[in-house]
ROPA-840459 format. One line per 2 residues: number of its first residue (from 1); their letters; for each residue x, y, z of C-alpha. Coordinates in Angstrom, 3 decimals. Each point is the difference from the previous one (the first is absolute). Example, Ala and Ser with C-alpha at 12.3 -4.5 7.8 and 13.67 -1.06 7.14 Angstrom:
1 = as = 12.300 -4.500 7.800; 1.370 3.440 -0.660
END
This chain:
1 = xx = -25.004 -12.720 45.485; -1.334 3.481 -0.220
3 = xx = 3.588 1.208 -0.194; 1.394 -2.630 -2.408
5 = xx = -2.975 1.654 -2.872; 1.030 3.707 1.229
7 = xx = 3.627 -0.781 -0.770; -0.838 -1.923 -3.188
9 = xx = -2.234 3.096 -1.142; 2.646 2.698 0.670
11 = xx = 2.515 -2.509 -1.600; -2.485 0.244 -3.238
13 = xx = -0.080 3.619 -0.314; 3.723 -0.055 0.668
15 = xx = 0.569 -2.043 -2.995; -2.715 2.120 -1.772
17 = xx = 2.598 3.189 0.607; 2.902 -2.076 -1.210
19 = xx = -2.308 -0.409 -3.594; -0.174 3.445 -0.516
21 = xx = 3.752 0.846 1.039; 0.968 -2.873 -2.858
23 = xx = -1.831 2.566 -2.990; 2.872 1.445 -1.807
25 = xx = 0.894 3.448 0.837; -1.381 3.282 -2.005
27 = xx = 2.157 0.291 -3.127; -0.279 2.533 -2.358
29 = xx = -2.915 -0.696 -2.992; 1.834 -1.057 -3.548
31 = xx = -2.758 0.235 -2.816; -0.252 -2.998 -2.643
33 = xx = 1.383 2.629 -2.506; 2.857 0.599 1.693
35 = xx = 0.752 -3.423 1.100; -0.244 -1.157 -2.985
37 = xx = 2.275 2.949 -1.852; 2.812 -0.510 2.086
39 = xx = -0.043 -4.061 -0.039; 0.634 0.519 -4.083
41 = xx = 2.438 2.465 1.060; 1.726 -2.053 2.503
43 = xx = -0.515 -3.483 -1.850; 3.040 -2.172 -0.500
45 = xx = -1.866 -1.959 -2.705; -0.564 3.164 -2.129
47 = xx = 4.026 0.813 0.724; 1.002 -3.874 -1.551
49 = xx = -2.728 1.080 -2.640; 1.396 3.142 -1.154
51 = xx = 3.463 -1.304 -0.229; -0.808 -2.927 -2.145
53 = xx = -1.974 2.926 -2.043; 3.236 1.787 -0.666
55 = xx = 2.254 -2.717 -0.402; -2.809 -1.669 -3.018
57 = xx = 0.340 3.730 -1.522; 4.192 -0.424 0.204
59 = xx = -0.549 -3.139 -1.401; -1.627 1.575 -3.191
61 = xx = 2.250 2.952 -0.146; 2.705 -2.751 0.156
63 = xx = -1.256 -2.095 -3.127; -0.932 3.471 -1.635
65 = xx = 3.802 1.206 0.118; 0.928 -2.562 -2.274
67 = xx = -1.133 2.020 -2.613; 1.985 3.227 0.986
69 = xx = 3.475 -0.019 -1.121; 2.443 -1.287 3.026
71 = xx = 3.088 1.694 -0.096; 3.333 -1.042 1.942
73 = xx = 2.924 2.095 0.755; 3.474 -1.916 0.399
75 = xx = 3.225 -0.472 -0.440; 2.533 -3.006 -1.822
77 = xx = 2.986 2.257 1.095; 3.052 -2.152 0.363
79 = xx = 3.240 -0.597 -2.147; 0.641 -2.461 -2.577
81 = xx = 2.902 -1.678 -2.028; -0.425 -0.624 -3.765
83 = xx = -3.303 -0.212 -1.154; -2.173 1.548 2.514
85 = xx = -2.533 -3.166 1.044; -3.004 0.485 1.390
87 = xx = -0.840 0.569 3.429; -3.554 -1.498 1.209
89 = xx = -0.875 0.014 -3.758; 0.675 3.580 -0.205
91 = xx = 3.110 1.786 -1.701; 2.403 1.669 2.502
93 = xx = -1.173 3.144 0.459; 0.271 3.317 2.207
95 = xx = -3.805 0.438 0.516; -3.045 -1.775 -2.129
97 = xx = -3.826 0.631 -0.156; -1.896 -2.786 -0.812
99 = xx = -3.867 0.551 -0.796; -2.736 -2.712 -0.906
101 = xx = -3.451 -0.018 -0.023; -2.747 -2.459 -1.603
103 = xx = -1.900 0.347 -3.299; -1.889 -2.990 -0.649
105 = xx = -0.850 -2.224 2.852; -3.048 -1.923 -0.278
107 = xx = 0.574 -1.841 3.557; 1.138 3.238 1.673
109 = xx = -3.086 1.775 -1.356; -2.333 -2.521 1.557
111 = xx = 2.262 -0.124 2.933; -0.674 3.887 0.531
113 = xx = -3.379 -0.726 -0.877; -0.710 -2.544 2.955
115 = xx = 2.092 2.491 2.582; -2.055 3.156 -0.862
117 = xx = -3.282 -2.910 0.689; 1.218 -0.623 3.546
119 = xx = 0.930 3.565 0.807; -3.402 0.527 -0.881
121 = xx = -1.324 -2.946 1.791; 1.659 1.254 3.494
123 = xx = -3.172 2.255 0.112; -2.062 -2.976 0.598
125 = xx = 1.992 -1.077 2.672; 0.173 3.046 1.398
127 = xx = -3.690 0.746 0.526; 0.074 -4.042 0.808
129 = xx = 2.033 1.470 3.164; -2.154 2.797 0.722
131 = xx = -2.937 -1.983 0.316; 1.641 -2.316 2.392
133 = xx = 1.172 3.158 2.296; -3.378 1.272 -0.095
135 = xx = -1.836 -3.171 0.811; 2.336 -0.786 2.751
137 = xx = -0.571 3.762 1.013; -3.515 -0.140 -0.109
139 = xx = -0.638 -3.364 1.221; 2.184 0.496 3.551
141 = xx = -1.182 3.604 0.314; -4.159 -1.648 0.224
143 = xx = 1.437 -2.444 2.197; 1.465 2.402 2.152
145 = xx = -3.209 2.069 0.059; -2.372 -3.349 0.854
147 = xx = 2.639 -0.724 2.839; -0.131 3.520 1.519
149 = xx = -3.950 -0.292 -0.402; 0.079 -3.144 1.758
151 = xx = 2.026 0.872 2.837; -2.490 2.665 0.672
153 = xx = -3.211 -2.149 -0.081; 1.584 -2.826 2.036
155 = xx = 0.790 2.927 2.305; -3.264 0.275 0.632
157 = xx = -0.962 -3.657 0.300; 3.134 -0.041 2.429
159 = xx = -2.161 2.433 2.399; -3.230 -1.752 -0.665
161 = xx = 1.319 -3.449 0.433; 1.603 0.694 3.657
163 = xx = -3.213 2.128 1.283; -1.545 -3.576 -1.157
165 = xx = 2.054 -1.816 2.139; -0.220 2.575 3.036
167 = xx = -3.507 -0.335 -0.265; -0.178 -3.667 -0.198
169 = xx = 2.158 0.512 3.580; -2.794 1.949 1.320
171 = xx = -2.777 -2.472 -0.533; 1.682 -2.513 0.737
173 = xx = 0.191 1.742 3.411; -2.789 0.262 0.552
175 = xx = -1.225 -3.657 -1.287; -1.402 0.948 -3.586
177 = xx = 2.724 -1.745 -1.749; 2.117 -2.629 -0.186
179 = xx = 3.709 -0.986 -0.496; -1.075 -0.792 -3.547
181 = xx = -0.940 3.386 -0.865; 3.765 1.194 1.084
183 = xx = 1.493 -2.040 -1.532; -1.861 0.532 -3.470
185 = xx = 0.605 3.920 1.146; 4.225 -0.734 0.485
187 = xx = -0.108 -1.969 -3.485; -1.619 3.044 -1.693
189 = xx = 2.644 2.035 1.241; 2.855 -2.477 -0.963
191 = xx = -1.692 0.003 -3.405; 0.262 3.788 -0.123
193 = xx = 3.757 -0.162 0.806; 0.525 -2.700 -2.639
195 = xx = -1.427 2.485 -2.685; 2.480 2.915 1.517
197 = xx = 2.384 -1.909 -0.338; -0.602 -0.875 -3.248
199 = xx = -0.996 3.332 -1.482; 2.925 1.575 2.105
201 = xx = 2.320 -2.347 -1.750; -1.160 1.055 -3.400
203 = xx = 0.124 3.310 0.493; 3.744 0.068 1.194
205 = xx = 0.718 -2.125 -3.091; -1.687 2.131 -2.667
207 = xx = 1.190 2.813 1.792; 3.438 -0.760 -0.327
209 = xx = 0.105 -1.735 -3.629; -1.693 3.515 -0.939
211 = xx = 2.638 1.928 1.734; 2.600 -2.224 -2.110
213 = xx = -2.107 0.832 -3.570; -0.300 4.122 0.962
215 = xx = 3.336 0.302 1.695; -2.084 1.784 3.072
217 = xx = 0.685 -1.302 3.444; -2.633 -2.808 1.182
219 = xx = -0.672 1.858 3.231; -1.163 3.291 -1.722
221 = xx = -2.184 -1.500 -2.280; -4.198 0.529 0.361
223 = xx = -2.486 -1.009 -2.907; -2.634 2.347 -0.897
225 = xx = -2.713 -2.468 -0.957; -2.224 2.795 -2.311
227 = xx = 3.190 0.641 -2.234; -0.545 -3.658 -1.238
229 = xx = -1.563 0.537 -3.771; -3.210 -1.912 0.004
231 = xx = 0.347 -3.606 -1.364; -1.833 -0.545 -4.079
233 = xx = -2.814 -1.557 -0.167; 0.034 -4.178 -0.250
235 = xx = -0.779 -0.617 -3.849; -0.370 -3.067 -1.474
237 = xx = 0.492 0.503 -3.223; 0.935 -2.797 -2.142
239 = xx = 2.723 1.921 -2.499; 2.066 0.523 3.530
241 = xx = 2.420 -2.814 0.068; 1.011 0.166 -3.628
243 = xx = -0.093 4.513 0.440; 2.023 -1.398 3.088
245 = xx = 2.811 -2.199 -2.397; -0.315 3.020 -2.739
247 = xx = 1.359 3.276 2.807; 1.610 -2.030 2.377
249 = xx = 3.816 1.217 -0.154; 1.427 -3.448 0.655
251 = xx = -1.553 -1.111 -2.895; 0.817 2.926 -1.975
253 = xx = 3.642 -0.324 1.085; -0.140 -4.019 -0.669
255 = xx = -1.307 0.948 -3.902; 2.992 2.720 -0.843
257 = xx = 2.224 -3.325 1.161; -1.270 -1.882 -2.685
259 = xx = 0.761 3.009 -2.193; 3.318 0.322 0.987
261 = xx = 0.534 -3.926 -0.079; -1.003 0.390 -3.889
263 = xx = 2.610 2.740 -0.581; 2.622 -1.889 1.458
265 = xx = -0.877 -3.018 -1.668; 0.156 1.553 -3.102
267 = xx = 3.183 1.771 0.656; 2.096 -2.786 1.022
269 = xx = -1.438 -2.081 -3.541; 1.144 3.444 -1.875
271 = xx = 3.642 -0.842 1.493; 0.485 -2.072 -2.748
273 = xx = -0.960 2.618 -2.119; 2.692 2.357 -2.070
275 = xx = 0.915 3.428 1.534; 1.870 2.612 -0.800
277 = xx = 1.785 2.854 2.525; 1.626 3.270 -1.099
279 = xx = 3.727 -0.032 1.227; 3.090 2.894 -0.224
281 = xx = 3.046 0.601 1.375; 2.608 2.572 0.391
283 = xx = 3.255 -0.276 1.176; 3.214 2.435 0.382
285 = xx = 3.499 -2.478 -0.365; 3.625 0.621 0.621
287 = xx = 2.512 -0.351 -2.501; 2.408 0.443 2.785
289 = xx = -0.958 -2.459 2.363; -1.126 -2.330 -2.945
291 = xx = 2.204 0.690 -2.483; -3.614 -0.375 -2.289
293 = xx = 2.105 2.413 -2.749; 2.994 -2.781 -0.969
295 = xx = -3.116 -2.409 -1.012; -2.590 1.561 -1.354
297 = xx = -0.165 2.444 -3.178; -1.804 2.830 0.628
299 = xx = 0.208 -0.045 3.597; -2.462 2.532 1.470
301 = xx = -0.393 0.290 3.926; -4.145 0.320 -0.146
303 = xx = -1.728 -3.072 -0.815; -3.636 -0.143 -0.333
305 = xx = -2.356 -2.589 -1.210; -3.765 0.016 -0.365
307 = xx = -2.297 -3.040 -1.281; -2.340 -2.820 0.228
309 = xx = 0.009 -3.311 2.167; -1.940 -2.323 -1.245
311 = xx = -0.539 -3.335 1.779; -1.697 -3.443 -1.537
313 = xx = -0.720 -2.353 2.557; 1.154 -3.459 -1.543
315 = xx = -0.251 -2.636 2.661; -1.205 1.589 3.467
317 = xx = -1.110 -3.484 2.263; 0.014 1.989 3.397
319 = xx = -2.431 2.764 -1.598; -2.259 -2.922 -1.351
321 = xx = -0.235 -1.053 3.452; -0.944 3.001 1.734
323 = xx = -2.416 0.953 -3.163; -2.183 -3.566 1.421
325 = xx = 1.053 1.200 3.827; -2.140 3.419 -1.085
327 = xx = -3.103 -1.876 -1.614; 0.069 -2.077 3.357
329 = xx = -0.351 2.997 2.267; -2.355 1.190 -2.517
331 = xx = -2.258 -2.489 0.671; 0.551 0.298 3.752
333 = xx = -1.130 3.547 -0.247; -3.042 -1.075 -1.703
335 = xx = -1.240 -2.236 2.030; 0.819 1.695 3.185
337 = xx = -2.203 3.307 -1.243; -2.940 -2.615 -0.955
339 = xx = 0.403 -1.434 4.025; 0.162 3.650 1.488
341 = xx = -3.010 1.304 -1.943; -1.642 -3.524 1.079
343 = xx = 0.781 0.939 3.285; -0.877 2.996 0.329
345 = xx = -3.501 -0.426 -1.562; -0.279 -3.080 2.546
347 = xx = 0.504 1.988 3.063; -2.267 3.006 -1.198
349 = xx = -2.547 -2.225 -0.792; 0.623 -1.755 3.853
351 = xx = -0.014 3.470 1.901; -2.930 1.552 -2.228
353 = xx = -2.113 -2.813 1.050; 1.144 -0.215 3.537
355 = xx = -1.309 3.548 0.627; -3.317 -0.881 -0.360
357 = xx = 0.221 -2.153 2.993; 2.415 2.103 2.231
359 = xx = -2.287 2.885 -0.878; -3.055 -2.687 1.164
361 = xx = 2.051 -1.220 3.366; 0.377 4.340 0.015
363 = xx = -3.662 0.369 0.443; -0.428 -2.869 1.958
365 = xx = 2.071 1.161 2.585; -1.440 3.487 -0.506
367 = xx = -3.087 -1.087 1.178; 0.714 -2.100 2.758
369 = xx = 1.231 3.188 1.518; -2.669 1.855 -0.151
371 = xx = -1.757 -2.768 1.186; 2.206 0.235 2.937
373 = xx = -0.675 3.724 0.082; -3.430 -0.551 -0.100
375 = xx = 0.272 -2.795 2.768; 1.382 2.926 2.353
377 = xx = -3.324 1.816 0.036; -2.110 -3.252 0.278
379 = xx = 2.030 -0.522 3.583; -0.340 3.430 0.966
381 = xx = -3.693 -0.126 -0.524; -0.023 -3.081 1.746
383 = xx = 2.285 1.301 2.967; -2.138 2.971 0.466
385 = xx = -3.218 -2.283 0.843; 2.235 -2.177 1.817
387 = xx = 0.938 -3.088 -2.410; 3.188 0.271 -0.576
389 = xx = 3.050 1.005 2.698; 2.811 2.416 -0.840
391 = xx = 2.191 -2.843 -0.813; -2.192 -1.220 -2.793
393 = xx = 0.598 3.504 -1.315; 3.631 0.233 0.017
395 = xx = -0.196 -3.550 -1.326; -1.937 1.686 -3.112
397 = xx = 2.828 2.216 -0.332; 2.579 -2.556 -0.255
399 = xx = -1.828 -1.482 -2.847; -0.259 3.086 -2.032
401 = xx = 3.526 0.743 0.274; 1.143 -3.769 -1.075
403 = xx = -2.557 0.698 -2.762; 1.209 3.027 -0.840
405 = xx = 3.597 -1.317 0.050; -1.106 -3.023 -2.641
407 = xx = -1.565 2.533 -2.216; 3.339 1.900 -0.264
409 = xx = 2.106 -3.358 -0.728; -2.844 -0.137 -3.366
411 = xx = 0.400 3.367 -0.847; 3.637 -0.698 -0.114
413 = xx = -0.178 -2.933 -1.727; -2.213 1.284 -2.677
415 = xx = 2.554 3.089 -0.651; 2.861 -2.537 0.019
417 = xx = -1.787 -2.191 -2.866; -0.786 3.381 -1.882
419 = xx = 3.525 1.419 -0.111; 1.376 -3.209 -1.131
421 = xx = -2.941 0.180 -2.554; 1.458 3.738 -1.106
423 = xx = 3.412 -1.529 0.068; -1.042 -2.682 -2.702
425 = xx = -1.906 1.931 -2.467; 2.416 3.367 0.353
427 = xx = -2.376 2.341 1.722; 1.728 -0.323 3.413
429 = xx = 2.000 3.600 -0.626; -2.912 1.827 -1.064
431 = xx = -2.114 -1.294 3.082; 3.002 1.152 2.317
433 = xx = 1.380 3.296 -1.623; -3.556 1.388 -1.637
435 = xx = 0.948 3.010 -2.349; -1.096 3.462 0.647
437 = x = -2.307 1.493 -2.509
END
């Protein structure tokens, strides 16, 4: 029997050495700064963000160019018999240069309008993007640090539970205790190895998703926990939720759609509308080819006409339809911005007010640890005039550490629920970037 508890003990402090060997090897330290610089460096999103960016301003530039004259370069050469017809509603010619360019365009002006609002607008959607890099950033970057913090604490409650357990073996030995008392000893350790396990797995997760954000590889990356700017205070100030709808850059990107849904509606009404484009031409002909002198007088080989072309839309039924197509989306645009600043304001006003109790569970668990802190110098008193055994001791331990471990899951709570905060009301890049004075 004697030998069955020694083997179980050394088995204990076997698996105890197996806990430490499963911490993650040294890696080198990345500051938050630094993380967080080259995730919006390395960021996909920002990539797809930028290029929608550029192609809004080449969709301005595009409408804009309708007012800059367009001129074409050809040529109608070819040979004719008798009067020389025309050729793709051009005269036969040896080389032509065509230019046009609009005047008076009351749909293309609203047009250019509505593309210069979304080439603004991309702006919004940009820093939309940025915040979403930087939560992401920030939010697996304190996970990664709790994890690593974890892994360190339940290192220590590894030790304490299996000295526990090899002093449950003892007194059992020599009749003190009963099979009871290992067995609650071998559960506490099989608790411990759940919570390894567990904070093992998240580390290797948030490890590698912030490997994939900073382009770094997963095994060299180490947080440095005091690079972490310190989270803003919980406020609870009423004006929050609609500051929240007001800065937000979804919203703000949502309201320039309603602008641009205006322009556009306009536009496609001013269709209908009378315009007027500035057109000339200039073409070289060949008499020989074309024989252009036997019929007409006066035949001269440079021909060049400048003018006006002025258009009345009589009976347009397509354009009438998209003109009620545009008020539709119109509307659509409105009513979506009114839901996303609803929104928004909605889940401000959630978080806000679901800080004040993570930051309560926060203190809770706060002091429950240093109860359990304090409960370690209660049993030493008591095992120095002889009520309390070692085990109760190590059994002290184990509960500080599993407190300490809770408290760390509501810190990390808390600073989830107060970047998402920042992320609502538009503060989230100040927070995480702080300017130098």
């Amino acid at each position: 029997m004697k030998v069955s508890h020694l083997r179980k003990a050394l088995l204990s402090l076997a698996t105890t050495a197996l806990l430490a060997f499963s911490l993650p090897c040294p890696a080198e330290p990345v500051p938050f700064g630094k993380a967080l610089e080259l995730a919006l460096q390395h960021s996909g999103l920002l990539v797809i963000a930028a290029a929608g960016q550029q192609k809004a301003h080449d969709v301005y530039e595009q409408a804009r160019a309708v007012y800059l004259p367009n001129i074409v370069f050809g040529s109608g050469l070819g040979y004719s018999a008798g009067i020389p017809p025309a050729l793709e509603g051009n005269a036969p010619s040896i080389f032509n240069i065509v230019s046009q360019q609009a005047l008076l365009n009351l749909a293309q002006r609203d047009f250019l309008r509505a593309a210069r609002n979304d080439s603004q607008a991309t702006h919004f959607d940009l820093a939309d993007k940025r915040n979403t890099v930087i939560l992401d950033t920030a939010t697996t970057y304190l996970e990664l640090d709790t994890a690593l913090r974890k892994l360190k604490v339940l290192e220590q409650a590894a030790e304490a539970a299996s000295r526990a357990e090899f002093i449950t073996t003892q007194r059992i030995q020599e009749g003190l205790d009963s099979q009871l008392d290992l067995k609650k000893a071998q559960l506490g350790i099989a608790k411990v190895k759940v919570r390894v396990a567990q904070a093992q797995a998240a580390a290797d997760v948030a490890r590698q998703h912030l490997a994939h954000l900073t382009g770094l590889p997963a095994e060299s990356i180490d947080t440095v926990g005091d690079s972490i700017p310190a989270p803003p205070a919980i406020g609870q100030d009423e004006e929050l939720p609609a500051r929240a709808a007001q800065n937000n850059p979804a919203v703000q990107l949502a309201r320039q759609k309603v602008v641009t849904a205006e322009l556009r509606a306009r536009g496609e009404a001013h269709v209908l509308y009378p315009s007027i484009d500035l057109a000339s031409q200039y073409e070289r002909l060949s008499s020989t080819l074309n024989n252009y002198a036997q019929f007409y007088k006066n035949f001269k080989p440079n021909s060049f006409a400048i003018g006006l072309s002025i258009r009345f839309p009589l009976t347009d039924f397509v354009q009438h339809a998209k003109a009620n197509a545009a008020v539709a989306d119109l509307l659509l645009a409105r009513q979506e911005a009114q839901m996303a600043r609803d929104q928004v304001a909605e889940n401000a006003l959630q978080v806000q007010r679901s800080l004040r109790q993570l930051a309560a569970a926060g203190d809770v668990a706060r002091l429950e640890y240093e109860v359990a802190q304090a409960g370690i110098d209660a049993v030493r008193a008591k095992l120095a005039s002889g009520q309390a055994n070692s085990r109760d001791q190590e059994n002290a331990r184990l509960d500080s550490s599993d407190r300490y471990s809770s408290y760390l899951d509501s810190q990390l709570q808390l600073a989830r629920a107060s970047l998402q905060l920042m992320r609502q009301t538009g503060d989230l890049e100040g927070w995480a970037r702080p300017q130098k004075p």
